[in-house]
C-alpha positions as CSV (number, residue, x, y, z in Angstrom):
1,X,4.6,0.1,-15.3
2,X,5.4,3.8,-15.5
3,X,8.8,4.9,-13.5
4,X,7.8,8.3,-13.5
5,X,3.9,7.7,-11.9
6,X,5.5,5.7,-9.2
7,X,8.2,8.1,-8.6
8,X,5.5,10.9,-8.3
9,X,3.6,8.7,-5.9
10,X,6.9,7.5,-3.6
11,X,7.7,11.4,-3.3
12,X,5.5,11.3,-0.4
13,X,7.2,9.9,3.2
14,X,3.8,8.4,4.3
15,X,3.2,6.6,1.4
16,X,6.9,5.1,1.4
17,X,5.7,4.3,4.8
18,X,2.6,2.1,4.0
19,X,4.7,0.0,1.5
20,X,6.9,-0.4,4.0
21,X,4.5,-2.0,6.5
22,X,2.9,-3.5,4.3
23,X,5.6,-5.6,3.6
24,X,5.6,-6.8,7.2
25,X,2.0,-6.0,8.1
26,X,2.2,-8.8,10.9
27,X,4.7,-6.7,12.6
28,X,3.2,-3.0,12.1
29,X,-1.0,-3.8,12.4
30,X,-2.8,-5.9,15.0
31,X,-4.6,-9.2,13.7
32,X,-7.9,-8.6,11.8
33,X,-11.1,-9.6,13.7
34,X,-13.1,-10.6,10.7
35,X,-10.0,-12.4,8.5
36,X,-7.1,-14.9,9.2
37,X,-4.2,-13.9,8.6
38,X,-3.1,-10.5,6.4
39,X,-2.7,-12.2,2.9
40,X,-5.1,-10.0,1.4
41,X,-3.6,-7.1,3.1
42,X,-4.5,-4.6,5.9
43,X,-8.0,-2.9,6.7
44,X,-7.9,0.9,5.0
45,X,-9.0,1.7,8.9
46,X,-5.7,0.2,10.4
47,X,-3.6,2.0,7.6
48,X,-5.2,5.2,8.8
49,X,-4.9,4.6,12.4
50,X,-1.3,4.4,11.9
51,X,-0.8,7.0,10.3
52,X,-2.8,9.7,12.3
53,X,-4.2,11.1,9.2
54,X,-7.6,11.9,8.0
55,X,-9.9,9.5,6.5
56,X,-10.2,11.5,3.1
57,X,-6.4,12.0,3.0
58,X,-5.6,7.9,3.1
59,X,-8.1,7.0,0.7
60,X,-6.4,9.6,-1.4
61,X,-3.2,8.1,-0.9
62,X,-4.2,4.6,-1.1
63,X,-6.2,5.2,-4.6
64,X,-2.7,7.1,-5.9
65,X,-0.7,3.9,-4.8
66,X,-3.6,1.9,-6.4
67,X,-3.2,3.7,-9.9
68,X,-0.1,3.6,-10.0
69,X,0.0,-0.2,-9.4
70,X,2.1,-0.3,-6.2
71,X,-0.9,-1.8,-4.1
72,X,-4.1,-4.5,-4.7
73,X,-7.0,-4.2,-3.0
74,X,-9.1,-6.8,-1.8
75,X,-13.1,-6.1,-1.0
76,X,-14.7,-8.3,1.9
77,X,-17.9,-6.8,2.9
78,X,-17.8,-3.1,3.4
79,X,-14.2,-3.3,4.2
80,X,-11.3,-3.4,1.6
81,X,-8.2,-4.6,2.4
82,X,-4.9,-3.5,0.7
83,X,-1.5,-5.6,0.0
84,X,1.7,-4.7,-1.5
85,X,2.0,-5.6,-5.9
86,X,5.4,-7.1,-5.2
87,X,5.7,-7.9,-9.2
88,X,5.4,-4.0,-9.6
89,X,7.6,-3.0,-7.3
90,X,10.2,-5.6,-8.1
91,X,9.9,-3.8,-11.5
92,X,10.0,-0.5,-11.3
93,X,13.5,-1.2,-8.5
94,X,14.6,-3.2,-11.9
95,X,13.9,-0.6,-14.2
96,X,15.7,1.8,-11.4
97,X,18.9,0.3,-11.4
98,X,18.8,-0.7,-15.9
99,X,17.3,2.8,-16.7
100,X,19.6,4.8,-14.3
């Protein structure tokens, strides 16, 4: 876990935003047709509906958030569903509060 990549990537409000629906994606995205529930996350198209941004701009965010270990994404079909890494983020809040 580097502080300093997810730093970099949580310097953006929309992407604070998506971790923070992701947390509770039952309250923020309607229910998938194709899957039960949200544990393995939210559609990539329901992230970027919510958002309002462009295709290209999401999948840019999303593969940041992915480097940088914050999210893991889950591949059914065509579609790829992302969830929150809670062990990374509980980590890098850790490292926060011992480091600073």
């Amino acid at each position: 876990m580097d502080i300093v990549e997810i730093s970099k990537v949580l310097s953006n409000k929309t992407r604070v935003n998506i971790l923070k629906w992701l947390r509770e994606p039952e309250k923020h995205f309607p229910p998938h047709v194709d899957i039960e529930g949200f544990d393995d996350g939210v559609c990539v198209g329901y992230i970027q509906d919510k958002t309002g941004l462009s295709q290209s701009t999401i999948s840019t965010y999303l593969s940041g958030m992915q480097k940088a270990q914050l999210i893991i994404p889950t591949r059914h079909g065509k579609w790829t569903y992302y969830r929150r890494n809670e062990r990374v983020i509980s980590a890098y809040i850790n490292a926060l509060s011992k480091d600073l």
